[in-house]
Structure formats: C-alpha cells, structure tokens
Steps between C-alpha positions, in 0.01 A plus 500: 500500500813695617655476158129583289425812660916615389325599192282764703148315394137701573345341828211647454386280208157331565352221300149526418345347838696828659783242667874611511789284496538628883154371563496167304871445737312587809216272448735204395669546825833629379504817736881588467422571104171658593728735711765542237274602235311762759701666627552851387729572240897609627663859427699327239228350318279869539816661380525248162147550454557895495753456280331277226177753530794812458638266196165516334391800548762680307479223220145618479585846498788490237220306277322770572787766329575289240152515391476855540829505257228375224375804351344327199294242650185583297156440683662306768731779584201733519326253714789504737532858491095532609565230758824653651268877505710659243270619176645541138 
C-alpha cells in the first residue's frame, strides 16, 4: 500500500455505491490500511500538490498567449475574442 500511494493517488475516489478504498479496508478488517489511506495528507505531499497545480496553471496560461499570438483565426478567433470580453 506503502509503495501505491508513492505515486500520490486521489483518496477520495468513490465507486458508484459511494465506498472508498479506506472504507472497503475498514470493513474487511484491515484497519492499519484504513488508517494509512485516512489520514490527512503530509506537508510534503500538500507542497507537490501545489506545485503540480502551479505547473498547470502557467501551461494554461501560456496556451492562453500563444493563442492570443493568432491574429488570423477567422470566426474562431472572433469567438475567442467575444468570450475573453474583448470586441473587434
């Protein structure tokens, strides 16, 4: 379990009868991993997460340039242009 949540999984995910792999450990009896995968998340993992959000938030706003760059987009760029509040 140790070496599966290395790769910084969602614990959060719920199946479609609302269970979590938390709860589904619980009520097999296997309270250590129950514990492991509740327990709040450490600085360093907050700190990655932070990071990775950082990480795609300025992906998403270079994107954002480079379409701007596009002056002849036709409609699309017009669309864009109405969406982002700017009018030709």
């Amino acid at each position: 379990v140790h070496e599966l949540l290395k790769a910084n999984p969602r614990k959060d995910i719920q199946n479609s009868y609302g269970h979590t792999a938390a709860s589904y450990a619980a009520t097999n009896k296997f309270k250590a991993i129950a514990d492991v995968l509740s327990r709040a998340p450490s600085k360093r993992e907050l700190a990655q997460r932070a990071a990775e959000e950082k990480q795609r938030k300025s992906k998403a706003d270079a994107d954002l340039e480079a379409a701007d760059d596009d002056e002849d987009l036709g409609p699309l760029g017009e669309l864009a242009d109405l969406i982002k509040g700017r009018k030709k």
